[in-house]
PyMOL Python script that loads the backbone (N, CA, C, O; Angstrom):
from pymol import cmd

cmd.read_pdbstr("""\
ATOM      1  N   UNK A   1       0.846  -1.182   0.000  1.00  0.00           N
ATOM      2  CA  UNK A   1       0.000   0.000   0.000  1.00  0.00           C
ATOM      3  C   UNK A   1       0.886   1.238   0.000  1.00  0.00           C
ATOM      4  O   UNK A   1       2.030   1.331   0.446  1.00  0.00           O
ATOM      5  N   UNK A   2       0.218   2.075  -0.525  1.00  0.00           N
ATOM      6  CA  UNK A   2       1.024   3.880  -1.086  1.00  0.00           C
ATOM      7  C   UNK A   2       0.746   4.102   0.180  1.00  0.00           C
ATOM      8  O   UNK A   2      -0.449   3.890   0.381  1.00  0.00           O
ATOM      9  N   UNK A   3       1.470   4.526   1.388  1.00  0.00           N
ATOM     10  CA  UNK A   3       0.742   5.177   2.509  1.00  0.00           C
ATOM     11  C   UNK A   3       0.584   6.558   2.247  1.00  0.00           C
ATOM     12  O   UNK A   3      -0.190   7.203   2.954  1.00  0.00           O
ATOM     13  N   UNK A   4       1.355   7.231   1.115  1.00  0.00           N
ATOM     14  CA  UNK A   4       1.323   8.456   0.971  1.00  0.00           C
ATOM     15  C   UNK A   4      -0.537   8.822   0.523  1.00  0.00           C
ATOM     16  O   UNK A   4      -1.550   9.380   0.946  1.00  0.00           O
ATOM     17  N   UNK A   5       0.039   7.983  -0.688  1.00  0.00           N
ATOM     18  CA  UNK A   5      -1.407   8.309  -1.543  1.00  0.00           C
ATOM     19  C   UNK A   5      -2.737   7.691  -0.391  1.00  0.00           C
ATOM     20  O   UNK A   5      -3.785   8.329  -0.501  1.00  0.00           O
ATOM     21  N   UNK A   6      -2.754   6.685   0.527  1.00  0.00           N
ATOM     22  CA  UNK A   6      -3.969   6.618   1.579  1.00  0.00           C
ATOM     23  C   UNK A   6      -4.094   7.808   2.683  1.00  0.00           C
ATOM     24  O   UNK A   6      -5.188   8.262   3.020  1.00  0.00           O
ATOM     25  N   UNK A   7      -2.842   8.266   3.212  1.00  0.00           N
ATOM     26  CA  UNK A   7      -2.948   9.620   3.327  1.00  0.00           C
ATOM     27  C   UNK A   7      -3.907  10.656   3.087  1.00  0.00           C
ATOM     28  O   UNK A   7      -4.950  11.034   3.619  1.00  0.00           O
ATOM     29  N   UNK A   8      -3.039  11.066   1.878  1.00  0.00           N
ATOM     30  CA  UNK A   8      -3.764  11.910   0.726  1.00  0.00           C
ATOM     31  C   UNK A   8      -5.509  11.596   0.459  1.00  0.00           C
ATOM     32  O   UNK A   8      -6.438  12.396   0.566  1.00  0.00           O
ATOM     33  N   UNK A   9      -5.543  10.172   0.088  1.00  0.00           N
ATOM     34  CA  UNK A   9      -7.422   9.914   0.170  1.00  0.00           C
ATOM     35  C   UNK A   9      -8.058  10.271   1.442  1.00  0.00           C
ATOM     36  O   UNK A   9      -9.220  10.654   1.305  1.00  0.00           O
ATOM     37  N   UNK A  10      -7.705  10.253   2.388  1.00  0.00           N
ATOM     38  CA  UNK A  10      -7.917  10.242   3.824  1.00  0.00           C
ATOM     39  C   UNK A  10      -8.455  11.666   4.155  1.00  0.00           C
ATOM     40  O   UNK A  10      -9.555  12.081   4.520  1.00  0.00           O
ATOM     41  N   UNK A  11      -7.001  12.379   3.832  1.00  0.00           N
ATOM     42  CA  UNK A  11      -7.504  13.955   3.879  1.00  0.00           C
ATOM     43  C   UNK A  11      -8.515  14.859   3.245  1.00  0.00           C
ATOM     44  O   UNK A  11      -9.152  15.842   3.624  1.00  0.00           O
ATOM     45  N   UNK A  12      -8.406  14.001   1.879  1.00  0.00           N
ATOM     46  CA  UNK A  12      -9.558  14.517   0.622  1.00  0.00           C
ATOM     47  C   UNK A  12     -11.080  13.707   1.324  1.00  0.00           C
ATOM     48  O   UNK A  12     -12.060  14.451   1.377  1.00  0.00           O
ATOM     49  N   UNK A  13     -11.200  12.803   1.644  1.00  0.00           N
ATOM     50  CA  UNK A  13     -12.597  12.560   2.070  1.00  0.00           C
ATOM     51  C   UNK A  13     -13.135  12.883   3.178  1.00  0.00           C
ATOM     52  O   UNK A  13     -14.333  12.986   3.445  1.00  0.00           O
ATOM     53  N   UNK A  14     -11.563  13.164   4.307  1.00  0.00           N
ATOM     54  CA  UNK A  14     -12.334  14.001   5.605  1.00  0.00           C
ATOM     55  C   UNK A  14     -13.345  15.428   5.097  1.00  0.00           C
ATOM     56  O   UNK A  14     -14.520  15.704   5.341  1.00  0.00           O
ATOM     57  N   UNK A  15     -12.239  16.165   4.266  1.00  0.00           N
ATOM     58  CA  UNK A  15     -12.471  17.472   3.740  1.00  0.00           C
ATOM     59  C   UNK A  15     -14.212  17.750   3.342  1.00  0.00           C
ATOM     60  O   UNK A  15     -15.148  18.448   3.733  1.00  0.00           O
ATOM     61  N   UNK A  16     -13.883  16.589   2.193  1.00  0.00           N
ATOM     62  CA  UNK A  16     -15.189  16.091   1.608  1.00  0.00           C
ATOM     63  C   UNK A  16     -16.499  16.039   2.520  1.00  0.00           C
ATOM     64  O   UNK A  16     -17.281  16.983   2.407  1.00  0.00           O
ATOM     65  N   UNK A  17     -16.827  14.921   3.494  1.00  0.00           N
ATOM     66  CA  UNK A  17     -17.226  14.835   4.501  1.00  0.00           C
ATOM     67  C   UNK A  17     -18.115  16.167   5.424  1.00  0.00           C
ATOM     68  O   UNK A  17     -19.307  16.408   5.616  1.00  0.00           O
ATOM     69  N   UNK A  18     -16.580  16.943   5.911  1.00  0.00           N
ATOM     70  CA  UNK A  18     -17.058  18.067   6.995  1.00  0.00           C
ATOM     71  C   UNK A  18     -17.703  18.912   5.992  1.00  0.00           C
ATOM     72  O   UNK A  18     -18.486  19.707   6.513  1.00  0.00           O
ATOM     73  N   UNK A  19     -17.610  19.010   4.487  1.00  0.00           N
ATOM     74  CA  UNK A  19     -17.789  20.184   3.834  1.00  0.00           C
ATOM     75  C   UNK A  19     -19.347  19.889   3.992  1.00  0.00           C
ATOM     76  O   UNK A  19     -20.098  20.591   4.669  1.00  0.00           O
ATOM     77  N   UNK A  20     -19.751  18.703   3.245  1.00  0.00           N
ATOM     78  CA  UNK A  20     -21.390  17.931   3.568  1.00  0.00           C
ATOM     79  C   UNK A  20     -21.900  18.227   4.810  1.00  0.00           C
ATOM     80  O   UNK A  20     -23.052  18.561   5.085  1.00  0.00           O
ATOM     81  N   UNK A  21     -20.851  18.063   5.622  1.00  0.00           N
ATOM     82  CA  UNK A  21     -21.573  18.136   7.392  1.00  0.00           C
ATOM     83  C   UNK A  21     -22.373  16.720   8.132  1.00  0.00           C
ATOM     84  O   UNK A  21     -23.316  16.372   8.842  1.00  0.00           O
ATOM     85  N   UNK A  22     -21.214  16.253   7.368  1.00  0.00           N
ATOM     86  CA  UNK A  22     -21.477  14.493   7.686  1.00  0.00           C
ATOM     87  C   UNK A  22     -21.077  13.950   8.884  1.00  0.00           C
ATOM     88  O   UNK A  22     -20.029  14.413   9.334  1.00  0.00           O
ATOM     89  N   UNK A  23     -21.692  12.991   9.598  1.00  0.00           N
ATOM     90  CA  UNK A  23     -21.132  12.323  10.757  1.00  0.00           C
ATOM     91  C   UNK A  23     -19.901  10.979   9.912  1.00  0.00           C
ATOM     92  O   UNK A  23     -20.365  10.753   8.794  1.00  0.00           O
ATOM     93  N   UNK A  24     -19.111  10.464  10.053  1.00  0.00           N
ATOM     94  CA  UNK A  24     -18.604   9.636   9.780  1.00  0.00           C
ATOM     95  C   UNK A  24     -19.586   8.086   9.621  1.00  0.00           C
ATOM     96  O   UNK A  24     -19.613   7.229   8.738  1.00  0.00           O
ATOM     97  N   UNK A  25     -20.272   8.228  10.830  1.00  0.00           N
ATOM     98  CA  UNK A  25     -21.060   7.275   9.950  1.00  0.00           C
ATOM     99  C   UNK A  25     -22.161   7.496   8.804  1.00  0.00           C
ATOM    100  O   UNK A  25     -22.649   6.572   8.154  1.00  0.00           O
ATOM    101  N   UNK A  26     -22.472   8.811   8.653  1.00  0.00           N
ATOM    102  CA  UNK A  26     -23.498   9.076   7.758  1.00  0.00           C
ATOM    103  C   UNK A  26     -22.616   8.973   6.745  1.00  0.00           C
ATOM    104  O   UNK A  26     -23.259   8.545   5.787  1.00  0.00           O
ATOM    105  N   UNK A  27     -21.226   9.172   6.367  1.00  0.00           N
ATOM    106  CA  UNK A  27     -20.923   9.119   5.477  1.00  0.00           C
ATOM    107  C   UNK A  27     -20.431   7.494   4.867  1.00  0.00           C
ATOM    108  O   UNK A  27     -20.563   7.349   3.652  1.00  0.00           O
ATOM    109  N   UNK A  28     -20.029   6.619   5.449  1.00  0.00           N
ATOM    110  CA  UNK A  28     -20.355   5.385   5.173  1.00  0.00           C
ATOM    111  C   UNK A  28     -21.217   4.712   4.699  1.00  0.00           C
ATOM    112  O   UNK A  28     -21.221   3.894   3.779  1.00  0.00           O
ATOM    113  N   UNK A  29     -22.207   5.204   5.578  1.00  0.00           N
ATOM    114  CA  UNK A  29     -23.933   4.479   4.894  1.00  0.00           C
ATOM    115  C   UNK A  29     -23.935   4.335   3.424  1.00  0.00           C
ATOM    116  O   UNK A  29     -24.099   3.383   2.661  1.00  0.00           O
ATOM    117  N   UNK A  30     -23.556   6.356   3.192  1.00  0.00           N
ATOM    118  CA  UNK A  30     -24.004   6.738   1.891  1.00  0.00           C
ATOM    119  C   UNK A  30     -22.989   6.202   0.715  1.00  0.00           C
ATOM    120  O   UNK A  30     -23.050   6.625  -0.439  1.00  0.00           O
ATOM    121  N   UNK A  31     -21.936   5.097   1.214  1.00  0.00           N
ATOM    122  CA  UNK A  31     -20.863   4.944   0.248  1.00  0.00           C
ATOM    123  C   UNK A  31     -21.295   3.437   0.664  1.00  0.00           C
ATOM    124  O   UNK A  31     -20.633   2.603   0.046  1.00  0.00           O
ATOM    125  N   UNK A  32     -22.115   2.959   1.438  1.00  0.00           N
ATOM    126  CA  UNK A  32     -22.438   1.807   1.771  1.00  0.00           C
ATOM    127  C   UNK A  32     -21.477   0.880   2.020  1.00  0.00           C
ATOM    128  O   UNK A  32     -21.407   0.013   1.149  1.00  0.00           O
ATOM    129  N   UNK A  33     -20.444   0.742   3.242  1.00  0.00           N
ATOM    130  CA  UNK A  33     -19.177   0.552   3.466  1.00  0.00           C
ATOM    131  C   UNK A  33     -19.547   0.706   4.860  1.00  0.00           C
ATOM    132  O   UNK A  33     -20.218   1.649   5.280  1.00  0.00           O
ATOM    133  N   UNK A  34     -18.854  -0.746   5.941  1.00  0.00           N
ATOM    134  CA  UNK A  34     -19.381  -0.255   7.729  1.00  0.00           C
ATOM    135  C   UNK A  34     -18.522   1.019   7.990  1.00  0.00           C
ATOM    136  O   UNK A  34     -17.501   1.364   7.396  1.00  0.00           O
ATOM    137  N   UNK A  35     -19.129   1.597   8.948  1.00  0.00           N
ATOM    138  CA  UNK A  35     -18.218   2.654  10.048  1.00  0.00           C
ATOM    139  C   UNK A  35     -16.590   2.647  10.281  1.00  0.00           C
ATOM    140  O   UNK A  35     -15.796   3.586  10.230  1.00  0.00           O
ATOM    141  N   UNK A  36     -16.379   1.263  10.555  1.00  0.00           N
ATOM    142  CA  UNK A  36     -15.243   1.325  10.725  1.00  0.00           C
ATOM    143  C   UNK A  36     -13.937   1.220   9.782  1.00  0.00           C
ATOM    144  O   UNK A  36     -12.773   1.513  10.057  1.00  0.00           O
ATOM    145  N   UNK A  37     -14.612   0.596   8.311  1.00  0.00           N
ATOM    146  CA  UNK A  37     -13.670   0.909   7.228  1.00  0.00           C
ATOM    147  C   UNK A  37     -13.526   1.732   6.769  1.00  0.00           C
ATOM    148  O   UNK A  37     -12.459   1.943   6.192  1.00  0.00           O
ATOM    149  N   UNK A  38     -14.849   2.911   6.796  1.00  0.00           N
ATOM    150  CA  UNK A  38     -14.551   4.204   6.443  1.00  0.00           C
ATOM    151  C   UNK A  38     -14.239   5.209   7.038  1.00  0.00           C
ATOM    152  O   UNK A  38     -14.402   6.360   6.635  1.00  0.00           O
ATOM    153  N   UNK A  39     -13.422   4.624   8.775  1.00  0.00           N
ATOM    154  CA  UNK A  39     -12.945   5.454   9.625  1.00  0.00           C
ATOM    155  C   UNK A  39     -11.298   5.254   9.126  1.00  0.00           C
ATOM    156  O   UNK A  39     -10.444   6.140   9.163  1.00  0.00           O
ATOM    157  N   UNK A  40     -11.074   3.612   8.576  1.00  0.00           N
ATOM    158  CA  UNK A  40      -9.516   3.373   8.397  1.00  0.00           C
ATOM    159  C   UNK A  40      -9.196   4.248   7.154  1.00  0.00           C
ATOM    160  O   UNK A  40      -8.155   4.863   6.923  1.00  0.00           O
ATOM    161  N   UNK A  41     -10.406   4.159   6.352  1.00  0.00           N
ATOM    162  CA  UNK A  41      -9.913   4.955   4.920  1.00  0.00           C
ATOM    163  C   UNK A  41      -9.472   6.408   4.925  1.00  0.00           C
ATOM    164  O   UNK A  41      -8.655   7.106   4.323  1.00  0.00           O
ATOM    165  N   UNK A  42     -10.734   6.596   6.242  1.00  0.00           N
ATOM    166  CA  UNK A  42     -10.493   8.265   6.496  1.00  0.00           C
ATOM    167  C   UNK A  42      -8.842   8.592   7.286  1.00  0.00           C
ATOM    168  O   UNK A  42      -8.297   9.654   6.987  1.00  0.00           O
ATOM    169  N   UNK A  43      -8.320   7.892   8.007  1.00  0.00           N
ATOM    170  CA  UNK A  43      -7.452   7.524   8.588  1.00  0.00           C
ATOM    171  C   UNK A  43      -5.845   7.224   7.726  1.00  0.00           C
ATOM    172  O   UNK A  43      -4.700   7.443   8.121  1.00  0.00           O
ATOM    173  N   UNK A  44      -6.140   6.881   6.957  1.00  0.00           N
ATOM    174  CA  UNK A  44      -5.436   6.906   5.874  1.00  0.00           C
ATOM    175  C   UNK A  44      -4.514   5.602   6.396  1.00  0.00           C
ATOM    176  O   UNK A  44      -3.286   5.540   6.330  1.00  0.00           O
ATOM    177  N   UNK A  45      -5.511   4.473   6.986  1.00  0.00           N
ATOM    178  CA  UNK A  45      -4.907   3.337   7.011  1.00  0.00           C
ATOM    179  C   UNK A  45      -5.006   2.568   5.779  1.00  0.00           C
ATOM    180  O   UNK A  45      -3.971   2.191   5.229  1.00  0.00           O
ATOM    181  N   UNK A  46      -5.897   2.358   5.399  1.00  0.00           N
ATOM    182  CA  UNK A  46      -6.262   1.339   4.361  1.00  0.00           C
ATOM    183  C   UNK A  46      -6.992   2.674   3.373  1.00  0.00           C
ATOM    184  O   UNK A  46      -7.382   3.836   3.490  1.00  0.00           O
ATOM    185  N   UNK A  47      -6.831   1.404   2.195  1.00  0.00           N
ATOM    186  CA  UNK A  47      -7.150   1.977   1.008  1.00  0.00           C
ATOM    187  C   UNK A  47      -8.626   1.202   0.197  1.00  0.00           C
ATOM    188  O   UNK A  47      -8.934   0.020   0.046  1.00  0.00           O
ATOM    189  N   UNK A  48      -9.349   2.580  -0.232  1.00  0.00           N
ATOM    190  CA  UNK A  48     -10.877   2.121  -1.158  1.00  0.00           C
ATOM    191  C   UNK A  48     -10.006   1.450  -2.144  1.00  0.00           C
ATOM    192  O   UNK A  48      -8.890   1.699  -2.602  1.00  0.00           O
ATOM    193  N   UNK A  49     -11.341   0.026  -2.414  1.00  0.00           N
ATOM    194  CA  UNK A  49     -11.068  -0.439  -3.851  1.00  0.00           C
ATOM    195  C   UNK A  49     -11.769   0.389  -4.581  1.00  0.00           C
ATOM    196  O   UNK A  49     -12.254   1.425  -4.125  1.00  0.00           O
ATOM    197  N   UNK A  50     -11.896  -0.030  -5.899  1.00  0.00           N
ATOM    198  CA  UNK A  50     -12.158   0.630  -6.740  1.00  0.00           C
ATOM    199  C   UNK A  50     -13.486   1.029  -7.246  1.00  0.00           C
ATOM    200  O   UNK A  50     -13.654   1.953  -8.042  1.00  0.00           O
ATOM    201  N   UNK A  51     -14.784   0.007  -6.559  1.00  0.00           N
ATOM    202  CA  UNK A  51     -15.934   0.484  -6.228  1.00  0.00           C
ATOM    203  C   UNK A  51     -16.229   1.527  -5.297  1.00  0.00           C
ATOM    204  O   UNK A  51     -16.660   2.621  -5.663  1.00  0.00           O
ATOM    205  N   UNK A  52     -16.025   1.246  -4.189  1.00  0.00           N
ATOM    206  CA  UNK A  52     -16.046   2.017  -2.836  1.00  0.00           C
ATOM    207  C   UNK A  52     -15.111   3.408  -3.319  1.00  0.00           C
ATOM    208  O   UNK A  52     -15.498   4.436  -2.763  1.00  0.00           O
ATOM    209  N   UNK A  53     -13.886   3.597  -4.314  1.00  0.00           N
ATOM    210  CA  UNK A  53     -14.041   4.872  -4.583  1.00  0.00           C
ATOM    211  C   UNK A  53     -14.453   5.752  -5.493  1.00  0.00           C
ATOM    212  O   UNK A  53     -14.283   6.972  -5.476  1.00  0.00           O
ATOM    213  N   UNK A  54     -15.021   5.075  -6.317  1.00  0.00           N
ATOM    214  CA  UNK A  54     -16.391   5.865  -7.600  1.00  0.00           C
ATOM    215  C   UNK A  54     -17.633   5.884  -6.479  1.00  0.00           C
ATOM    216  O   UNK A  54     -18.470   6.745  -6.749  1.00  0.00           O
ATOM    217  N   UNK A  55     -17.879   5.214  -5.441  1.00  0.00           N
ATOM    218  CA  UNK A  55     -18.783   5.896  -4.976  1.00  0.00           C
ATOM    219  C   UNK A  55     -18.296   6.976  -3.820  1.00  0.00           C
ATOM    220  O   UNK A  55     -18.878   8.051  -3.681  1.00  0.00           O
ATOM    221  N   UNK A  56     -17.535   6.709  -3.271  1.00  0.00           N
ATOM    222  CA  UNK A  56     -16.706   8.322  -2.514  1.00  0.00           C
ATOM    223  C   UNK A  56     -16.899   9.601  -3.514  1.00  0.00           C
ATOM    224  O   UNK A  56     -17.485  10.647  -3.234  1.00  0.00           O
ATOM    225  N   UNK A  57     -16.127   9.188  -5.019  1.00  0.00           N
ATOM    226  CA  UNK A  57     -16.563  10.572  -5.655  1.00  0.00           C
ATOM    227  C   UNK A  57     -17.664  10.981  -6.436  1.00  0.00           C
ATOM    228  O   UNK A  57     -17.586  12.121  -6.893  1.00  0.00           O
ATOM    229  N   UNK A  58     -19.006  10.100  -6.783  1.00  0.00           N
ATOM    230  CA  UNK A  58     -20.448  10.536  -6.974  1.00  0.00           C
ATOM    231  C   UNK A  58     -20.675  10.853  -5.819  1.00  0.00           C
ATOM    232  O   UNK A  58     -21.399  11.848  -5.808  1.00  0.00           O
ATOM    233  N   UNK A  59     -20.355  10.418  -4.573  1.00  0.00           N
ATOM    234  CA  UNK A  59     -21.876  10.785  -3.283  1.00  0.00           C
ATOM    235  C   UNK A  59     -21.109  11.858  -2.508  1.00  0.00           C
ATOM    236  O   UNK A  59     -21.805  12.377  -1.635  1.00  0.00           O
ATOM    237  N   UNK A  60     -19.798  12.352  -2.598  1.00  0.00           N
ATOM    238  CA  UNK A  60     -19.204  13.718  -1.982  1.00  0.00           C
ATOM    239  C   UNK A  60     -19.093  14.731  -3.135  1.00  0.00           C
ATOM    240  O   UNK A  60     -18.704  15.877  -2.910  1.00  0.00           O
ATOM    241  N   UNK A  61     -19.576  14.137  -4.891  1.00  0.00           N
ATOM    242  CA  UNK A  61     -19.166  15.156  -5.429  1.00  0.00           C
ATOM    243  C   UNK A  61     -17.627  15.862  -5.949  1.00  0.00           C
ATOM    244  O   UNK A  61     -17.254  16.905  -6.486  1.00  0.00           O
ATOM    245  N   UNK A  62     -17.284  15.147  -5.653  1.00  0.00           N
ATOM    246  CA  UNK A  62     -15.751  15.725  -6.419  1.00  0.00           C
ATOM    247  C   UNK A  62     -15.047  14.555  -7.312  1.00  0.00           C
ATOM    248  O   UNK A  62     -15.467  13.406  -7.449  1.00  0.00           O
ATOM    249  N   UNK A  63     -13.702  15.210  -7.968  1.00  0.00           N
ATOM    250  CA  UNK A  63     -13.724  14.213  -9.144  1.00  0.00           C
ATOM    251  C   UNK A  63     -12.225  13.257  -8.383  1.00  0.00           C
ATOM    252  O   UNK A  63     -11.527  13.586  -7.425  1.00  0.00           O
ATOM    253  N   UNK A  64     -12.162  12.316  -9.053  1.00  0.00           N
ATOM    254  CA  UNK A  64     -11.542  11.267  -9.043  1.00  0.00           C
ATOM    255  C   UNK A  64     -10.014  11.742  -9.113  1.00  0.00           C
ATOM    256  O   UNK A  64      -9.042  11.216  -8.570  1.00  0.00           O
ATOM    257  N   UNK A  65     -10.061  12.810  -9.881  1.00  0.00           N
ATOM    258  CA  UNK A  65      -8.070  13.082 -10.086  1.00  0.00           C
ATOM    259  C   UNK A  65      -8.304  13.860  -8.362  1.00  0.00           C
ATOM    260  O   UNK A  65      -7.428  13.507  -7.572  1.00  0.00           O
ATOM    261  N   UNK A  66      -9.303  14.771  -7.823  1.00  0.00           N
ATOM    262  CA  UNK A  66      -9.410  15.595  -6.485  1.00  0.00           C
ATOM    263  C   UNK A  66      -8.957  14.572  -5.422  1.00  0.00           C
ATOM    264  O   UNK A  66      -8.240  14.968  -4.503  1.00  0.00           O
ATOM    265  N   UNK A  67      -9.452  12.882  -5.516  1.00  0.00           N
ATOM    266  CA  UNK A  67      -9.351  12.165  -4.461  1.00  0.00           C
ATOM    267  C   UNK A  67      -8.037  11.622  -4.397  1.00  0.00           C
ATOM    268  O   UNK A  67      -7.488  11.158  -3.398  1.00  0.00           O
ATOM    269  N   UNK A  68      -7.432  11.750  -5.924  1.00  0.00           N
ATOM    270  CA  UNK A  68      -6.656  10.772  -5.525  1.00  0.00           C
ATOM    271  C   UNK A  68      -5.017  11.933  -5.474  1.00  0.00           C
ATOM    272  O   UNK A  68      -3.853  11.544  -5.381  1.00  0.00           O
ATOM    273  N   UNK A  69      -5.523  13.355  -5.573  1.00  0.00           N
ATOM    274  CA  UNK A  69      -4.759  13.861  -5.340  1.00  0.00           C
ATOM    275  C   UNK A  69      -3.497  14.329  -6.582  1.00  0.00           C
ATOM    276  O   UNK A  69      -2.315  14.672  -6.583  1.00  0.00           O
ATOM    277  N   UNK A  70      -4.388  14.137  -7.384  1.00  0.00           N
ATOM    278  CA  UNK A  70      -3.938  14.585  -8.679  1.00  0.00           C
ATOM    279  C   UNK A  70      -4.204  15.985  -9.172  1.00  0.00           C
ATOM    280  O   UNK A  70      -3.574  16.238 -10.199  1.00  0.00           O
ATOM    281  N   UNK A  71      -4.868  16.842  -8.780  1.00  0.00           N
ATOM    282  CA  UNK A  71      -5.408  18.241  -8.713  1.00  0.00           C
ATOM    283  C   UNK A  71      -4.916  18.928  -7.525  1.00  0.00           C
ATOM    284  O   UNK A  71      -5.254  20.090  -7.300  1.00  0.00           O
TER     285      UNK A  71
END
""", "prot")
cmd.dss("prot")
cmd.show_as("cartoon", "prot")
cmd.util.cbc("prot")
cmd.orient("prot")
């Protein structure tokens, strides 16, 4: 695993998140993923596959180069 680049996702979906005014678990639900994987993702322990992050960037709205830190 890139720890940089899980990092980097971590920070972009907290961002994401508070901007919504999401609880951490509300924001799971909506990516349909438990609480606690989308606390590691936020955490920038572990990393979204590749479902779980097309839905991070339809349901927060930002684009895919934003998450992964390419912008």
């Amino acid at each position: 695993m890139n720890r940089e680049l899980a990092e980097s996702i971590g920070r972009t979906l907290r961002a994401a998140r508070e901007g919504l005014q999401l609880t951490p678990e509300q924001a799971a639900e909506r990516i349909n993923i438990s609480a606690e994987v989308y606390a590691s993702i936020e955490r920038g322990q572990s990393m979204p596959n590749m479902v779980t992050l097309a839905r991070m960037v339809f349901e927060f709205g930002i684009s895919a180069d934003t998450m992964l830190g390419l912008e």
